[in-house]
C-alpha positions, 0 to 999 in steps of 0.5 A: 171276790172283788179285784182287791181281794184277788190282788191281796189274796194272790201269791207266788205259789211253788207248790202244787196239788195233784189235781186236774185243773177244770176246762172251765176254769182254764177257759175263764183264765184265757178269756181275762188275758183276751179281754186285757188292754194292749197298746194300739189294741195290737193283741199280739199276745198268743198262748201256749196251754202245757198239760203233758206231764214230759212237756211240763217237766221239760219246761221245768228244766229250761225253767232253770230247773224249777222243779215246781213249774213241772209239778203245776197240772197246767204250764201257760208259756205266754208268747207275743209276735215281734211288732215294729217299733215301737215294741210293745209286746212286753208290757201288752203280755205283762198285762195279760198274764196279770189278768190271768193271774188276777183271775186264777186267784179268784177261781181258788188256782194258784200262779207263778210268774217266770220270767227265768228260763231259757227262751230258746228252749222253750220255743224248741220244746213247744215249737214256738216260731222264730218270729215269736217272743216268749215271755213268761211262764205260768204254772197253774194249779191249785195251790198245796199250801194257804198263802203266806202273809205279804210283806211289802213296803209301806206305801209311804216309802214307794209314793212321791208326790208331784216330784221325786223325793 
């Protein structure tokens, strides 16, 4: 699968099969966040990998209740140490956890970003330090059901050329 694929293939999947995501696999996703770019090369990203089903189901709940974060076998809270000025964090953990996403895709997993939950609760159920951001949530597993078809602006409606128009 090239890149193009993966990003045309990848969707927002709220639905899980009951099936154990492989070491192997979750390993090839972590090492596609490690190896992505980061300003400065600070690498200030940090995961926490969630497999116990009370632990999951907690997350769904300070998830606003999004039942299906619970339901993917695998949670990955993506976490990022507080950095001086000027705080880069966000973009350098966006841009692992699109790697990740990138790669699961091409592994056959499937993904959602969360970026709605309680960040206080998430850092007391998986004892986060106070000194640590968290980001995003990544349920994984394998998707129930095929991909939806995409809908997204034309890109001549997203584009300008040279200057805002």
């Amino acid at each position: 699968m090239t890149v193009t694929e993966a990003i045309q293939q990848r969707f927002s999947v709220r639905a899980y099969q009951d099936k154990p995501v492989e070491e192997a696999q979750l390993r090839q996703m972590l090492e596609a966040a490690r190896l992505a770019p980061s300003g400065a090369n600070r690498q200030e990203w940090r995961f926490v990998v969630v497999r116990d089903a009370a632990t999951r189901a907690r997350l769904a709940q300070a998830a606003y209740g999004q039942a299906f974060v619970g339901q993917a076998p695998v949670v990955i809270a993506a976490c990022a140490a507080e950095e001086p000025e000027p705080r880069a964090y966000p973009l350098d953990v966006s841009i692992a956890v699109a790697y990740m996403t990138l790669q699961a895709t091409e592994l056959g997993l499937g993904t959602c970003w969360i970026g709605a939950f309680h960040e206080d609760e998430v850092r007391e159920i998986l004892g986060v330090p106070a000194d640590v951001r968290v980001v995003a949530l990544l349920p994984l597993g394998y998707p129930a059901a095929a991909p939806p078809e995409k809908q997204r602006l034309p890109l001549e409606d997203i584009v300008m050329w040279e200057k805002w128009e």
